[in-house]
C-alpha positions as CSV (number, residue, x, y, z in Angstrom):
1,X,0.0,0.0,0.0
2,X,1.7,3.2,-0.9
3,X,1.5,5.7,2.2
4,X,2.5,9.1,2.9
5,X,5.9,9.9,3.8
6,X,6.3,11.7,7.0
7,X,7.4,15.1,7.0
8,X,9.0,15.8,11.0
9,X,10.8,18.7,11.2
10,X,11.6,18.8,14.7
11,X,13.5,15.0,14.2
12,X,16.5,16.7,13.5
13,X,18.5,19.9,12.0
14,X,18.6,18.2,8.3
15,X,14.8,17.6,8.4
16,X,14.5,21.3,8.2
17,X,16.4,21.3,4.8
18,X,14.7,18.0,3.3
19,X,11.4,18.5,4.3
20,X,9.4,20.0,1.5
21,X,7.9,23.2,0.7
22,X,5.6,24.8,2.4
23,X,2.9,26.7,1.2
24,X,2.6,29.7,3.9
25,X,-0.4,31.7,3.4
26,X,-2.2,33.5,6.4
27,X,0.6,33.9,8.9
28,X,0.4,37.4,11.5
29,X,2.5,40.4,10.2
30,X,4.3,40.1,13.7
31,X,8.1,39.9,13.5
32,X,7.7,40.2,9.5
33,X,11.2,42.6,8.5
34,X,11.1,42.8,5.0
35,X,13.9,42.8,2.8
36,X,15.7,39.8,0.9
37,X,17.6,36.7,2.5
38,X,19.5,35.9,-0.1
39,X,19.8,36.2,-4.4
40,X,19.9,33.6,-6.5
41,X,21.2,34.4,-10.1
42,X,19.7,37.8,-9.5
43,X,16.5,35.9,-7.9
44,X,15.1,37.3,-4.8
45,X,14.1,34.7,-1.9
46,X,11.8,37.2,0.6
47,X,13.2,37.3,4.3
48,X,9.9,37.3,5.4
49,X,9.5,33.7,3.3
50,X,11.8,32.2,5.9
51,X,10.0,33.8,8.6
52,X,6.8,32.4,7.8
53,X,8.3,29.2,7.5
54,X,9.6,28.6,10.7
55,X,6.9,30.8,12.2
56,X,4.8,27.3,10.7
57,X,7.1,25.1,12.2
58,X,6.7,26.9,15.3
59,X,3.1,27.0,15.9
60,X,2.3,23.4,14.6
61,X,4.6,22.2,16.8
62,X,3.3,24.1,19.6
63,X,6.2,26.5,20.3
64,X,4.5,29.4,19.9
65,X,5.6,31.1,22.8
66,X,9.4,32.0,23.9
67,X,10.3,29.4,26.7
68,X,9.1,26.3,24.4
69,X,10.8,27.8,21.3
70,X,14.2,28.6,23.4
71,X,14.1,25.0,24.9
72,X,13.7,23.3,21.5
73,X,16.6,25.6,19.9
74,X,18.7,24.2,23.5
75,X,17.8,20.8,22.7
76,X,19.3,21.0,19.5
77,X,22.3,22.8,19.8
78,X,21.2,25.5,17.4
79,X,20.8,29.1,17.7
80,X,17.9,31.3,15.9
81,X,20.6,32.5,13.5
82,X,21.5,28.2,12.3
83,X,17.7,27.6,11.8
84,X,17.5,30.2,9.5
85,X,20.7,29.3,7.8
86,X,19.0,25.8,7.6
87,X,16.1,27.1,5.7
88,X,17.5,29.4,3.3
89,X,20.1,26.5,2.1
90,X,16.3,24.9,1.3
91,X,14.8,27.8,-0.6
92,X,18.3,28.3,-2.2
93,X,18.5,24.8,-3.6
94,X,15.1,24.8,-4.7
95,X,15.4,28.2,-6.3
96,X,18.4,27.0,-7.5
97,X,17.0,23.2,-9.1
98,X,14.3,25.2,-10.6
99,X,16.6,27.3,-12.4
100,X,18.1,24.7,-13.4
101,X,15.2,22.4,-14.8
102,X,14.3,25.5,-16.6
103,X,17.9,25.3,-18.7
104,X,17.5,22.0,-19.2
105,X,13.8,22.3,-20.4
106,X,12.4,20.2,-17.5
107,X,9.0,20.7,-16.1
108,X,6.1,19.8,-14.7
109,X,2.4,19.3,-15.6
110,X,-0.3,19.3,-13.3
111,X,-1.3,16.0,-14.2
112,X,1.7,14.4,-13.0
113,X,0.9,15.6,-9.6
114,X,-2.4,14.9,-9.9
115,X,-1.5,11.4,-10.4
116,X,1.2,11.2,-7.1
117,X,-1.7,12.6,-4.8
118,X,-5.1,10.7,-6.2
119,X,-2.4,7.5,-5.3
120,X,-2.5,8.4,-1.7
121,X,-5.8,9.7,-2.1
122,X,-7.1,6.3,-2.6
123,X,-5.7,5.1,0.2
124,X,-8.6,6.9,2.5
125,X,-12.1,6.5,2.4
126,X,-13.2,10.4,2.4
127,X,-11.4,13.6,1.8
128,X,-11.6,14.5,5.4
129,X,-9.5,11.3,6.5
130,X,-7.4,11.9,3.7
131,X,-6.6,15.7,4.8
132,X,-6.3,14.2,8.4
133,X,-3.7,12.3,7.2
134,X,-1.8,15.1,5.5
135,X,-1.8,17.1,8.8
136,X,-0.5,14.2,10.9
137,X,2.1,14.1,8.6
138,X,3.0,17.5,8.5
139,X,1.5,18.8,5.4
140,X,-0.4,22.3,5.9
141,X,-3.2,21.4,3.4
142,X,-3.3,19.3,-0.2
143,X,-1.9,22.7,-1.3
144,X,1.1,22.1,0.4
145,X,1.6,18.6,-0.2
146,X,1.1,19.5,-3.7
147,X,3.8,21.7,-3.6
148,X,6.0,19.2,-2.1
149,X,5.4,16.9,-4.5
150,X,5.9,19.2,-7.3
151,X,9.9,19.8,-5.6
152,X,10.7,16.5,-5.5
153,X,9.2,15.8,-9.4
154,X,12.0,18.4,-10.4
155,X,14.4,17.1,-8.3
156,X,13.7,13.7,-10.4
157,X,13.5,14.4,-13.0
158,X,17.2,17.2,-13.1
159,X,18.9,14.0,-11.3
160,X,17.2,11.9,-14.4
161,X,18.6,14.1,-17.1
162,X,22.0,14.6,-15.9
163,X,23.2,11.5,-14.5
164,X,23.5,8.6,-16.4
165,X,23.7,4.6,-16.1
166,X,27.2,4.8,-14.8
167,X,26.2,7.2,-12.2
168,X,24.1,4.7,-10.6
169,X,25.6,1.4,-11.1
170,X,27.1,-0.4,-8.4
171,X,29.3,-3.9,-8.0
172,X,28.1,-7.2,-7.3
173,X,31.0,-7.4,-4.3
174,X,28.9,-4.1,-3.0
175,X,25.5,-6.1,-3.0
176,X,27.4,-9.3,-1.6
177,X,28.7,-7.3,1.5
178,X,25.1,-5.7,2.2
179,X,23.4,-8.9,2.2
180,X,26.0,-10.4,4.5
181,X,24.6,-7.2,7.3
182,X,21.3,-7.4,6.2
183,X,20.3,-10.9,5.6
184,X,20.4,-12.2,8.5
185,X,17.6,-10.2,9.8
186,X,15.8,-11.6,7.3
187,X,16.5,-15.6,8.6
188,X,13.2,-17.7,8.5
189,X,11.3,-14.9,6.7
190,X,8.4,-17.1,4.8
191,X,6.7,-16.4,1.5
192,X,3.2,-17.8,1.0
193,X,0.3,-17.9,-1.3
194,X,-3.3,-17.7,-0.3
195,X,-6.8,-18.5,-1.5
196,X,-9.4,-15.6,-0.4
197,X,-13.2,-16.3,0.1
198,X,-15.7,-13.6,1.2
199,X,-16.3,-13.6,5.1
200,X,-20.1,-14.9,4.4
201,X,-18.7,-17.7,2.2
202,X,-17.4,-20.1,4.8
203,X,-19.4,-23.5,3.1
204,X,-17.0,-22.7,-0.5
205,X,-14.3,-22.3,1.6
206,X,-14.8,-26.0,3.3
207,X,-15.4,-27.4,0.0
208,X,-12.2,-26.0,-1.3
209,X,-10.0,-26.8,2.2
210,X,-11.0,-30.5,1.9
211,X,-10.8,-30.7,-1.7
212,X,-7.1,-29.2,-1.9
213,X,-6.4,-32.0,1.4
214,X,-7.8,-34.7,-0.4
215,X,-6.0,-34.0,-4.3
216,X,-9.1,-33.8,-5.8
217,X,-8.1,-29.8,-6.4
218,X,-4.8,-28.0,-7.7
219,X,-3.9,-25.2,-5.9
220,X,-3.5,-23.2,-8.5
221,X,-6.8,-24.3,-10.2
222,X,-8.3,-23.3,-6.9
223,X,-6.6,-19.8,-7.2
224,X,-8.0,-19.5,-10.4
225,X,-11.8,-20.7,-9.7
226,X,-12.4,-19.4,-6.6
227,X,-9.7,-16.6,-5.2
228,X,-11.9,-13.0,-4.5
229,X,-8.1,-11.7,-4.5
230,X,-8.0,-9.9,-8.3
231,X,-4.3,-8.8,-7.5
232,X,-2.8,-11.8,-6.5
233,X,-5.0,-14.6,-9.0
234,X,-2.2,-14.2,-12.3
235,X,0.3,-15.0,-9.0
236,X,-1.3,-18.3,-8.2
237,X,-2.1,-16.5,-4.8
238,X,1.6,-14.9,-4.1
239,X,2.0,-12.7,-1.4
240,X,5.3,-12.6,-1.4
241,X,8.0,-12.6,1.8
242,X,6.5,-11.9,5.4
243,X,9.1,-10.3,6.7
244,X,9.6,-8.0,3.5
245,X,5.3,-7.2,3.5
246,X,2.8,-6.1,5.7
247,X,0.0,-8.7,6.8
248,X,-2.5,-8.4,9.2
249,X,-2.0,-10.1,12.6
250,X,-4.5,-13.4,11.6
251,X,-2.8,-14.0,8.5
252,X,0.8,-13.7,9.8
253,X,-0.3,-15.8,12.8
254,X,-1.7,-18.8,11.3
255,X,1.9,-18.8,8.6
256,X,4.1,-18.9,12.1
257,X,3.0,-22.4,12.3
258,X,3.2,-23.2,8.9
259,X,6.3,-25.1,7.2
260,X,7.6,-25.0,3.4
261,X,4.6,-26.7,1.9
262,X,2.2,-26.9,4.4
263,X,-1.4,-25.4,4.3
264,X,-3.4,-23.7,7.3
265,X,-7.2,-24.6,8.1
266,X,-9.5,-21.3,7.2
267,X,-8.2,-18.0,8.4
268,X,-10.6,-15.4,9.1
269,X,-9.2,-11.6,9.0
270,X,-11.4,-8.4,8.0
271,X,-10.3,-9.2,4.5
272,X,-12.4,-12.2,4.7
273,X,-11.2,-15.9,5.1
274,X,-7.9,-17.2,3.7
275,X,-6.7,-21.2,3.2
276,X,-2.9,-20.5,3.3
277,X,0.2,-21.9,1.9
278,X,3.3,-21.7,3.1
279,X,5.5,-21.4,0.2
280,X,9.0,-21.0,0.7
281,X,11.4,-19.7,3.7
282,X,14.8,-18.5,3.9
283,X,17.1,-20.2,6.1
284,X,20.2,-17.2,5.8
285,X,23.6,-19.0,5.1
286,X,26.4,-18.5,7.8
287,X,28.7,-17.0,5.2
288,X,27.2,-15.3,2.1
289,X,29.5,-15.3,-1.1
290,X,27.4,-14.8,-3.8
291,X,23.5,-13.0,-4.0
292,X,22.0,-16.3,-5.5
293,X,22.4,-17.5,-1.9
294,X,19.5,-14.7,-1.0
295,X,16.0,-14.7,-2.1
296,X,15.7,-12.7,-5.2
297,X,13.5,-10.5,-3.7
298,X,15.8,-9.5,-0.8
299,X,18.7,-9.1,-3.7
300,X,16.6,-6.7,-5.7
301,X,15.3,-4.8,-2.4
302,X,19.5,-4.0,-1.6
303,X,20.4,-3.4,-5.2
304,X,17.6,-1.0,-5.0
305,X,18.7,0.6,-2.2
306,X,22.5,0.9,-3.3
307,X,21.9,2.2,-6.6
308,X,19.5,5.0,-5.0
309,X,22.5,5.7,-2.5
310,X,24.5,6.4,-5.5
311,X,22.3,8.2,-7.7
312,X,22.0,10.5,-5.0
313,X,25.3,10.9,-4.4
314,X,26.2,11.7,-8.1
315,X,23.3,13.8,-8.0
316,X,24.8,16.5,-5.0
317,X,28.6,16.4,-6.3
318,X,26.7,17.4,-9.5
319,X,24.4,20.2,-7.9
320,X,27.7,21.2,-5.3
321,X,29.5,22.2,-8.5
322,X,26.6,23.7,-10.2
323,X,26.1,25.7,-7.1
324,X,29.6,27.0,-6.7
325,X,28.9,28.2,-9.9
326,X,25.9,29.7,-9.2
327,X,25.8,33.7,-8.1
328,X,24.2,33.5,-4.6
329,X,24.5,35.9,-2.4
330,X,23.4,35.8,1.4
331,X,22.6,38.8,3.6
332,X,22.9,38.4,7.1
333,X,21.0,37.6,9.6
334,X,18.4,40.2,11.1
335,X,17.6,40.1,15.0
336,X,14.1,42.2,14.3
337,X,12.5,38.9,13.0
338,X,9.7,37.2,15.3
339,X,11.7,34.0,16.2
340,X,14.9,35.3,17.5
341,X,15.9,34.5,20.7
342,X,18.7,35.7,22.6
343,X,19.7,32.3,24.4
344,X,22.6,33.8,26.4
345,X,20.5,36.0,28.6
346,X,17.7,33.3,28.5
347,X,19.7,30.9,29.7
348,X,21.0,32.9,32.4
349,X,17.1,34.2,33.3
350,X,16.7,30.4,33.7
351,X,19.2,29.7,36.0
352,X,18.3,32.7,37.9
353,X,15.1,31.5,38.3
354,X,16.3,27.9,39.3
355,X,18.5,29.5,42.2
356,X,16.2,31.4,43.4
357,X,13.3,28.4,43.4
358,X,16.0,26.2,45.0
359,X,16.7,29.2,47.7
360,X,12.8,29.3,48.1
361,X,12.6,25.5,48.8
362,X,15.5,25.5,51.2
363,X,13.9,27.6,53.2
364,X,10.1,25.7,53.2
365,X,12.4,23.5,54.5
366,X,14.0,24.5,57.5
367,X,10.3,25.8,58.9
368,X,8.5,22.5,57.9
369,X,7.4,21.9,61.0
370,X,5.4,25.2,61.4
371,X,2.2,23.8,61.1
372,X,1.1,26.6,58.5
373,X,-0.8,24.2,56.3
374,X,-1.6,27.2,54.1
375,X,1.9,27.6,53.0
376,X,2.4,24.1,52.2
377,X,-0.3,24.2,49.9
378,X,0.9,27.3,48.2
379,X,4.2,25.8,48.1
380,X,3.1,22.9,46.5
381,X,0.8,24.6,44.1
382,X,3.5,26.7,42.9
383,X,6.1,23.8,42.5
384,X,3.6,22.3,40.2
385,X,3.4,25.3,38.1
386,X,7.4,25.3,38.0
387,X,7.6,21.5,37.0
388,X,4.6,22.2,34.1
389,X,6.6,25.7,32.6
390,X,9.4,23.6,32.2
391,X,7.5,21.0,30.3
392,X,6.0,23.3,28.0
């Protein structure tokens, strides 16, 4: 099932420069300076474009407010000045690809994004869940997804137009070495076939169980005859690898007990009910010498993997010398815009305000035993308040 990929940009300082476009409409005026960040061939990138951005990132992510914002910038070792350097290296590149494309005579229709997005689309029952599911992934609205997938289609398609075969090839003795790391998570993986019945057809499904038991029935004619599972009938039933798919919990418990060639009893999931056949299962060598030794399956999944590794190497040693080539100038940072923080003196109002709670608590303690249950109380109640700031 294809699914959307999650967009976090509070996982780490390179999220901020690989996560997409956003598409900033509505944000307050507050904070908003004016001028340019940076040129790009003569192209302008708006100052107040980064500070909508990361105004974004702030509110959906609930740092609104100073002390949250601070804490987060403390957490990751990065100053209000590096998260803007962070973003404008993302608009540069993309200003910069697009530019780019445009020499090369890329671009991109509508209808090729409409095509990416109705896939995920389909994937939800209604628009709402479908929005929903753009939002838990970081996406403003479809507009903004849309946007991201329009960045990475030019992305694709420059890498696809100046790299070539030899750009992405890699060496057997690369794929040997990755199986030998990888493969053995991979040991007594199990592929399997299945025959699907609708949930309210339980007497076929008896007919068929006894009749495949018996020999009175291929398998594969029973695929063919009686399967309700349209994408896996020209596959005899394949479903391919367990540990390399995603099955629901009935399925994948009833293969467990399964062995190469053996056949379950009926499975019922939400899908409906199954008669399963364990097909195959990898027993992972000791020593792996050659891919043949590896389910094809699991070869093509690491070739896959390497060859994107090097494509996208190629592709930024290709865009690091176009952009050293590029005219791209910088301006420096402004301490006027909304999301600047000075962490030096709020780190030392911080621990100023530790001492002097400490000081305070100290001295709760030494007349603990006045009786002033009052005082307690307030003590307490302002402790909590304390211990729920600093969460924020």
């Amino acid at each position: 099932m294809a699914s959307l990929k999650k967009r976090s940009l509070l996982a780490c300082v390179s999220a901020l420069a690989v996560a997409g476009a956003l598409a900033l409409g509505g944000c307050g005026a507050s904070g908003h300076t004016g001028g340019v960040a940076a040129t790009v061939n003569g192209t302008d990138i708006a100052e107040d474009t980064i500070t909508e951005y990361i105004e974004y990132f702030r509110d959906s992510n609930d740092m609104g407010d100073e002390d949250s914002w601070a804490t987060w910038l403390n957490n990751q070792g990065m100053t209000s000045e590096d998260v803007r350097d962070t973003v404008l290296d993302f608009y540069i590149k993309r200003e910069l690809e697009a530019q780019l494309a445009a020499d090369q005579g890329i671009t991109v229709e509508d209808s090729e994004i409409d095509e990416q997005v109705q896939t995920i689309r389909d994937n939800y029952s209604s628009d709402e869940d479908f929005v929903e599911a753009l939002n838990s992934q970081g996406f403003k609205d479809e507009a903004d997804y849309r946007d991201n997938v329009r960045v990475g289609l030019i992305e694709q398609k420059l890498s696809d137009a100046v790299l070539n075969d030899e750009d992405k090839k890699v060496s057997e003795d690369d794929v040997v070495s990755m199986l030998s790391y990888y493969a053995p998570n991979y040991d007594g993986m199990k592929r399997s076939s299945h025959i699907l019945f609708a949930a309210d057809d339980k007497d076929t499904a008896k007919k068929v169980l006894s009749q495949l038991k018996d020999g009175s029935l291929s398998w594969n004619d029973a695929v063919q005859k009686y399967t309700t599972d349209e994408g896996t009938k020209e596959t005899n039933g394949d479903v391919g690898w367990d540990l390399m798919s995603s099955f629901v919990a009935e399925y994948t418990n009833a293969l467990e007990g399964l062995d190469k060639g053996e056949m379950s009893g009926l499975v019922t999931s939400d899908y409906g009910i199954h008669i399963i056949k364990c097909t195959d299962e990898f027993n992972c060598p000791d020593k792996i010498k050659k891919a043949s030794q590896c389910p094809d399956e699991l070869v093509d999944q690491i070739r896959s993997y390497l060859e994107s590794n090097a494509e996208s190497t190629a592709y930024d040693e290709w865009y690091t010398e176009q952009e050293g080539k590029a005219e791209i100038h910088k301006n420096d940072f402004n301490n006027g815009v909304s999301y600047y923080v000075d962490l030096d003196a709020w780190n030392a109002a911080q621990e100023s305000a530790d001492s002097e709670s400490a000081d305070d608590g100290s001295g709760d303690a030494a007349d603990g035993d006045s009786g002033d249950d009052s005082a307690v109380e307030e003590d307490a109640s302002n402790d909590e308040a304390t211990e729920s700031s600093k969460d924020e």
